[in-house]
N, C-alpha and C positions, 0 to 999 in steps of 0.2 A: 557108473555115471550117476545112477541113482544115490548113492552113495555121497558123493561131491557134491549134490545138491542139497542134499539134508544138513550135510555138512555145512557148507553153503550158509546155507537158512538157517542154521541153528550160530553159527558166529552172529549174522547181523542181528539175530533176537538179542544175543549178548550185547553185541554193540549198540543197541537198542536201549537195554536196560540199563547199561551204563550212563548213556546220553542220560536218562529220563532222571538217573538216581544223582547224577552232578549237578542237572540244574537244581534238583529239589534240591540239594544241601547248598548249593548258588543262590538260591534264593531268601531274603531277608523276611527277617520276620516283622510283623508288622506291631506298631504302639499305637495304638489309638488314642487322639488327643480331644479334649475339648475346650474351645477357649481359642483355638488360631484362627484368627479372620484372612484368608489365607487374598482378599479379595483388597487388601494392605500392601504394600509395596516391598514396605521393609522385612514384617512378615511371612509373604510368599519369597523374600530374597534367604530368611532366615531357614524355611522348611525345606527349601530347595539346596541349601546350601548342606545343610545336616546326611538328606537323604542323599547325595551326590558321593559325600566322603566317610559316612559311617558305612562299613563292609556288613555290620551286620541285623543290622534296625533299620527300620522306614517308618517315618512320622507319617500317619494319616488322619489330617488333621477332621474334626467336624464343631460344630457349632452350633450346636441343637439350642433354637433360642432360650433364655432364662434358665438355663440348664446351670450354671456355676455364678449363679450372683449372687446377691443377698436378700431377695424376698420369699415370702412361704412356698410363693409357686417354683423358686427354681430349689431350695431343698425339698421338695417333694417330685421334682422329676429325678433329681441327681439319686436321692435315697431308696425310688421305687426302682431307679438302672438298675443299683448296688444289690439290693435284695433279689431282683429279678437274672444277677450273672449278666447283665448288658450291659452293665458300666465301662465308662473309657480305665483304662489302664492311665493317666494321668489328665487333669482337669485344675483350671484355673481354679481360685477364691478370692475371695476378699482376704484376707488377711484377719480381719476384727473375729470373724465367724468360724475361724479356725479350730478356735480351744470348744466350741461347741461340739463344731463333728468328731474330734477327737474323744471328745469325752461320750461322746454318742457310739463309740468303737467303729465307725464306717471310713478312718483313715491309719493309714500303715505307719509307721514310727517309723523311722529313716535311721538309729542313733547304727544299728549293724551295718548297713550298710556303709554308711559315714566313717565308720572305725577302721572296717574292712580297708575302704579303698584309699585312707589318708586324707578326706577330703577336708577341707579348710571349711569350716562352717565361720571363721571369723572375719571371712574378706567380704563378707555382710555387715551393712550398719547391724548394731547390738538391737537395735531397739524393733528393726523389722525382725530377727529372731528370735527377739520376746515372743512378738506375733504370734507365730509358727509354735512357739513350745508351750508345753504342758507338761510339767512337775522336771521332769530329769530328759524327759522324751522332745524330739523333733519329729514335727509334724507335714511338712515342707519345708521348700528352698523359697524365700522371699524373690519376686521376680521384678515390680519395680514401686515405683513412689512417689509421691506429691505432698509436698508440704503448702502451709497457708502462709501467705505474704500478703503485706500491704502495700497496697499502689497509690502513690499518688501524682497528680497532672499536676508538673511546673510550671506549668505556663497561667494555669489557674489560680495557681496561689499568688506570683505574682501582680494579678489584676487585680487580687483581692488584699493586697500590701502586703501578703507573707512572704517570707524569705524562701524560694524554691528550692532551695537545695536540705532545705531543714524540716522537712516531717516533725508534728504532733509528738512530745515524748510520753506525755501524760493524758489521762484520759481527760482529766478537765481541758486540755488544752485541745485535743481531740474534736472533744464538744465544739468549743470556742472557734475551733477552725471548721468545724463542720457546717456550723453555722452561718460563718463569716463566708464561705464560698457558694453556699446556693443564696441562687438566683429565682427572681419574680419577675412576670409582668406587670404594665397598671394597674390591671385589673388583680393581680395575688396570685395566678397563677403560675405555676412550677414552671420556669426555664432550664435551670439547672439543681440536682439534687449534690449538697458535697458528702453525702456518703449513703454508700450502701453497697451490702455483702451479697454478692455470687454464691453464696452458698447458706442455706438455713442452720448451718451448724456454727454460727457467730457463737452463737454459746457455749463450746466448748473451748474457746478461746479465754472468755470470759471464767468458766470454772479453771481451766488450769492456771491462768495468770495472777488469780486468788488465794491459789495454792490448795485448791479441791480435788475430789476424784470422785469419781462414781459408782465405786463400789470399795467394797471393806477388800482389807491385803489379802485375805483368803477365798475371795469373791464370792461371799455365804449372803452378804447384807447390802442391800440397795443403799445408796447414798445420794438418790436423786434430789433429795432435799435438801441436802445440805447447807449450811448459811451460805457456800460458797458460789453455787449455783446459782441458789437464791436472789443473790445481790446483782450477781451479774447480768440475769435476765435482766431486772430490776434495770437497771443501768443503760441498756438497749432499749428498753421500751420509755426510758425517759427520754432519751434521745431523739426516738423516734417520735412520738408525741411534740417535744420541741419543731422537728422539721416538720410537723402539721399532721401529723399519725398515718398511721399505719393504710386507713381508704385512701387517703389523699397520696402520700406515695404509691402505694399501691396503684391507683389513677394514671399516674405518669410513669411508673416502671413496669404497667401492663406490657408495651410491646418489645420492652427486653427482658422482663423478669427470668424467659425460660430459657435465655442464649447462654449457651457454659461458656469454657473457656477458649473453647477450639473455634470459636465462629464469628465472623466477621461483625456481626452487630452486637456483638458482646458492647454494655454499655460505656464500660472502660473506653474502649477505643472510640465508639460514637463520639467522646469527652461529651456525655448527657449525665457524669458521676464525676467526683472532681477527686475522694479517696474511695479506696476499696479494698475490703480483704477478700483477694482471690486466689486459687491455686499456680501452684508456680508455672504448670503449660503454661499461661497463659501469655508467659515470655516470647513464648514460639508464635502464638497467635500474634501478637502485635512485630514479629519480624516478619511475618510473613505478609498482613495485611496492613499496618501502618507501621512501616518499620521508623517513619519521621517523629514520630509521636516523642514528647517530649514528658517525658516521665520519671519519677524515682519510684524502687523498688528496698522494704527490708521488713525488719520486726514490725507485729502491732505496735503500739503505744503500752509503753506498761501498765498495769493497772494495781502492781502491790511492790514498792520497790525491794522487798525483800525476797520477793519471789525472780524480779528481773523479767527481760523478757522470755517470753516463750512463742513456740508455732507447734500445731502439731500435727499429722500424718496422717495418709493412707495408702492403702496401695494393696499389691494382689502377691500370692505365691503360686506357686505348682506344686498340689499334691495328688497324694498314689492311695488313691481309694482302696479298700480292702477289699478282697477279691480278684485285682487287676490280675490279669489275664498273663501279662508279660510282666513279671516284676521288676527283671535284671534293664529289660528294654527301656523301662518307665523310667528308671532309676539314672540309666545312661542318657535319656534326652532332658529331665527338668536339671542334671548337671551340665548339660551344654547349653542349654536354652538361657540358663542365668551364669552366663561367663561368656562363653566363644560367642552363644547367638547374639548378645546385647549387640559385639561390636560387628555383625554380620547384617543384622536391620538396622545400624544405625546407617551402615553404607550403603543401604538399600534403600535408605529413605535418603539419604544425601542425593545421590543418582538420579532416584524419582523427582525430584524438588528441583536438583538445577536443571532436569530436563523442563520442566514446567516454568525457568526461568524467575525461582523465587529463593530464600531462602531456607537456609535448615538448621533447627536449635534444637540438640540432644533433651530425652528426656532421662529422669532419674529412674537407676536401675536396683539400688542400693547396695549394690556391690561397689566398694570402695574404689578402686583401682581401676575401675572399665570406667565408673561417672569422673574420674581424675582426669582420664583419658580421652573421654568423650567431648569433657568441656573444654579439653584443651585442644585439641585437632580440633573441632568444628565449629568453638567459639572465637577462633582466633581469624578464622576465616569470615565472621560477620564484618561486614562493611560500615556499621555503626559504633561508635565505642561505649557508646550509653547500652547499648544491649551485651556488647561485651562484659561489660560494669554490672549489668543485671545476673550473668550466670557465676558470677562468682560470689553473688548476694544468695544464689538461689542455693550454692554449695554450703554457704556459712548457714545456711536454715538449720541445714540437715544437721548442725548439733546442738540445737534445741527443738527438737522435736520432742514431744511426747504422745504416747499412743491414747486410742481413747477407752477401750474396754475389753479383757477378755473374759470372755464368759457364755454359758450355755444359751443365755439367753439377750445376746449380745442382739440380736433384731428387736428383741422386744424393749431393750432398756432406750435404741435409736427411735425405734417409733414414737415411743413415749415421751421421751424427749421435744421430742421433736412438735406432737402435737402440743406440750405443755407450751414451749416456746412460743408456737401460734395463737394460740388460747391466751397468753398474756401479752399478745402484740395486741391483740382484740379486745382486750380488756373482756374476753368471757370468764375471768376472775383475776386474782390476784396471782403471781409468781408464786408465792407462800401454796396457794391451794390449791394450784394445778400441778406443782409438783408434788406434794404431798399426797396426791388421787396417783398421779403417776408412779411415785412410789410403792406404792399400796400393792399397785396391781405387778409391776416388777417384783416385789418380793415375794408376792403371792406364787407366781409363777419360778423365782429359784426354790422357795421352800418345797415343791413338787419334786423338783426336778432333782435335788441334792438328797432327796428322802428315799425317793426311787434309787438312786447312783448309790446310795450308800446299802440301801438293803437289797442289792446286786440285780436290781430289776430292768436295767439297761442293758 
């Protein structure tokens, strides 16, 4: 008897250990991500969809804030993760900021695994792969995109005698319409302004339609100065000056200056702005909240006709920091997150939207054949044909895009940029001598940092 019971007792320990040892190998391993607002519709449709039918990975996603953007604060959380072994196994970027961490050796080169598994790195726009690579290496899978488009209100041009169907081709005519469409009261005060840019990066519009760049082919020598830049700041700040300067708009675009794309009182739609160069969401914003709006969307206005037009890009990828924890894991979610996932939150945001009784406009993902497919299933379903009309202006963008910088020091060439830009809308100097200081200090900062890289101190 005593016997049968040990016996007994000694099967169900087995049975035991077996249960214990099934689940564990039942059990998925976990990718730690950062970058998924899981708190998104389409999103949480995407991470739930992934973890439901991969057997052997589970997204878990987090979003430690300013952890994967592009200011100093959020590479110095991401690089202090990295060095401390707490970093996610894959994390959002910006894309500009890429070749930096790469060249800082804190991201994994993808080109093995790519090889390995036959994966098509060309069902990517080329020019988000640009992004992403550094010399022969891939750095990530680009994940989605926006380009700069110009808007202008038909209905405004018509009041003002222009032909509404006919957008500014040139910049003088630009001017000329910009002019002709704002509005004053008796007294001189602004009613309507006809142009002004959602974004402080007008100027890189202005360098590439010049046929400029902002740095040398080798990314060794700053070019901020360029005549090309130069001119075209130049040209914006005449502009501006024209419409009454920069305080005085300034004045009247206080209580929209800081609505993006995505928000109802973006000025566009207010019709408080009569052109604008804004990003292409911005499509989706006006279907959702004035879908009547009575608009034309395409190119700037050229500004060099041998250059033609241009728009150019940004957007983010997924990469696999060094160290990740689950490599095979990492590897297997930013290839499904930029292919299956795109069209898994697109449905997810479709669902959410008509439950709310509104519409839904795809955004770009740069993967060629998901944005083919997205603008055609969900754009065909809009109930306007003028916003139909628009998504197929926003698809013709994407091949003249041009990127705007890569390089180690791609935050600091934006800052600087950026502040020169403001400093000659201010007239706190001339175009010529704010980039010139800006220059300075960008090349100061690659000469470091190429001198370090080259005598292997990185």
């Amino acid at each position: 008897m005593n016997l049968r019971r040990k016996t007994a007792a000694l099967f169900l320990v087995i049975l035991t250990v077996l249960a214990l040892s099934t689940a564990a190998l039942a059990k998925k391993q976990p990718v730690v991500v950062w970058g998924l607002n899981v708190y998104d519709p389409g999103t949480a449709a995407m991470v739930e969809k992934f973890n439901a039918t991969n057997e052997k990975y589970e997204i878990i996603a987090e979003v430690p804030v300013g952890a994967a953007g592009q200011t100093l604060e959020s590479m110095v959380k991401l690089m202090t993760a990295i060095a401390s072994g707490t970093g996610p196994d894959v994390t959002t970027m910006d894309r500009f900021v890429v070749a930096g961490w790469a060249l800082r050796g804190t991201l994994t080169p993808l080109n093995d695994l790519i090889e390995r598994d036959g994966f098509d790195i060309g069902q990517y726009m080329s020019w988000a792969v640009e992004e992403v690579t550094l010399g022969d290496k891939y750095y990530g899978l680009p994940h989605n995109a926006d380009s700069r488009a110009f808007y202008w209100n038909k209905d405004h041009f018509a009041e003002a005698g222009l032909d509404p169907d006919t957008p500014p081709a040139t910049w003088d005519e630009f001017v000329d319409y910009a002019l002709k469409l704002t509005k004053r009261d008796a007294r001189g005060r602004l009613l309507r302004v006809g142009t002004y840019s959602s974004t402080s990066s007008w100027h890189y519009i202005h360098t590439f339609g010049l046929g400029g760049q902002f740095l040398s082919d080798d990314g060794r020598t700053a070019l901020l100065n360029a005549p090309e830049t130069v001119r075209g700041i130049e040209m914006i700040v005449d502009l501006i000056d024209k419409l009454g300067g920069v305080e005085e708009l300034g004045t009247y675009t206080e209580g929209f200056a800081g609505y993006a794309e995505d928000s109802p009182s973006n000025p566009f739609l207010m019709e408080d702005v009569s052109m604008m160069l804004g990003q292409s969401p911005l499509v989706g914003t006006i279907a959702r909240y004035k879908p009547e709006l009575n608009f034309g969307i395409g190119f700037h206005p050229v500004l060099d006709p041998e250059v033609g037009p241009v728009t150019y890009g940004g957007g983010w990828a997924w990469v696999i920091p060094q160290g990740a924890k689950n490599l095979e894991g990492a590897w297997e979610v930013i290839k499904w997150l930029t292919t299956e996932g795109h069209v898994v939150r697109a449905e997810g945001d479709y669902e959410y939207n008509q439950s709310m009784g509104r519409p839904y406009v795809p955004r770009e993902t740069t993967n060629i054949a998901v944005d083919t497919m997205l603008f055609e299933k969900y754009g065909s379903m809009l109930e306007h044909e003028h916003l139909r009309k628009a998504l197929d202006v926003v698809l013709e963008l994407y091949g003249k895009i041009r990127m705007r910088f890569l390089s180690p020091e791609g935050q600091l060439i934006r800052a600087q940029l950026s502040s020169a830009y403001e400093g000659a809308l201010y007239h706190r100097g001339t175009a010529q001598e704010l980039l010139d200081s800006a220059n300075a200090v960008v090349q100061e900062a690659l000469d470091k940092f190429w001198k370090d890289y080259d005598a292997g101190r990185l």
